[in-house]
C-alpha positions in Angstrom: -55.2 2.9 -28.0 -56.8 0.4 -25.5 -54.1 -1.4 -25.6 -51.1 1.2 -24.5 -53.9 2.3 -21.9 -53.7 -1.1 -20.1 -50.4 -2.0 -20.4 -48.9 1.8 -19.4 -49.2 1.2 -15.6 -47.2 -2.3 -16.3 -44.7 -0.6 -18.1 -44.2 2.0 -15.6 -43.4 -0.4 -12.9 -40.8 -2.1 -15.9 -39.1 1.2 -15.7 -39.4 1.6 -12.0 -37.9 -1.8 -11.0 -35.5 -1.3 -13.6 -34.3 1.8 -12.2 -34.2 0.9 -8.7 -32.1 -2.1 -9.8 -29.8 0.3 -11.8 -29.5 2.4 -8.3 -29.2 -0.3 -6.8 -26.1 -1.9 -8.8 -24.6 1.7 -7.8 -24.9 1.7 -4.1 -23.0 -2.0 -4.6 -20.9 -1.9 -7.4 -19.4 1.9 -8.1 -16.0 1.8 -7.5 -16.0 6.1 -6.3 -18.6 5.2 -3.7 -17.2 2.0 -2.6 -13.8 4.0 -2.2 -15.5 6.7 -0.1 -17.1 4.4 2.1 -13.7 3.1 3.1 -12.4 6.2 3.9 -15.5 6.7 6.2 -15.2 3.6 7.4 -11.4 4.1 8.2 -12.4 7.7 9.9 -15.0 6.4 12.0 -12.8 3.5 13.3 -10.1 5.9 13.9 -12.3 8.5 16.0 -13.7 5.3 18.0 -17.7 5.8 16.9 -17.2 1.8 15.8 -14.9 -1.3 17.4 -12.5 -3.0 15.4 -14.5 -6.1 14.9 -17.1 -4.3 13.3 -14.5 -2.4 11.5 -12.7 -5.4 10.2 -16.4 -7.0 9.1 -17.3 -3.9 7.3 -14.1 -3.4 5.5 -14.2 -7.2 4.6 -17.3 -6.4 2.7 -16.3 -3.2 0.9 -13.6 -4.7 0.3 -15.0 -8.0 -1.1 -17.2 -5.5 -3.1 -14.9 -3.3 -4.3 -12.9 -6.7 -5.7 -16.1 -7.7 -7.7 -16.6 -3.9 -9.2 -12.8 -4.3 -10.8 -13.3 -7.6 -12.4 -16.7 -6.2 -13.8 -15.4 -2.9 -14.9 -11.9 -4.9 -16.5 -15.1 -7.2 -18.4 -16.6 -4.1 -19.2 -12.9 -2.7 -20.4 -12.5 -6.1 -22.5 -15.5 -6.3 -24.2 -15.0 -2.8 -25.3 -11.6 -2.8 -26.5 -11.9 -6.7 -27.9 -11.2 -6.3 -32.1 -14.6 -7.3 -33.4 -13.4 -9.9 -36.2 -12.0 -12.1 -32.7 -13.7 -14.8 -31.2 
């Protein structure tokens, strides 16, 4: 009993950390929100609210971003479709 009363507030901030990492790896790594961002990118550089350099610096990101969310989801896709008597 003493013991789960110590450790609680340490296992609290476990699960805290790990969900802000989780969130996190969302913001970064979700291909829908990675997509919408580059449409809002794309309308606020069309409307004028940003300059092109900062629009091409930005979309490089996303972009760059959105590369590395496809080669983890096609991982993801491999692992789970991979006959378990391979390799």
């Amino acid at each position: 009993m003493l013991h789960k009363l110590v450790t609680a507030p340490m296992n609290l901030v476990v699960k805290i950390g790990q969900k802000v990492q989780e969130e996190a790896e969302k913001e970064l790594y979700d291909l829908p929100t990675i997509q919408q961002k580059l449409i809002q990118l794309q309308m606020m550089f069309e409307l004028g609210e940003i300059p092109e350099k900062a629009f091409q610096e930005k979309e490089d990101e996303l972009l760059t971003r959105y590369e590395i969310a496809k080669r983890r989801e096609m991982e993801e896709w491999d692992k789970l479709t991979k006959p378990r008597n391979e390799g």
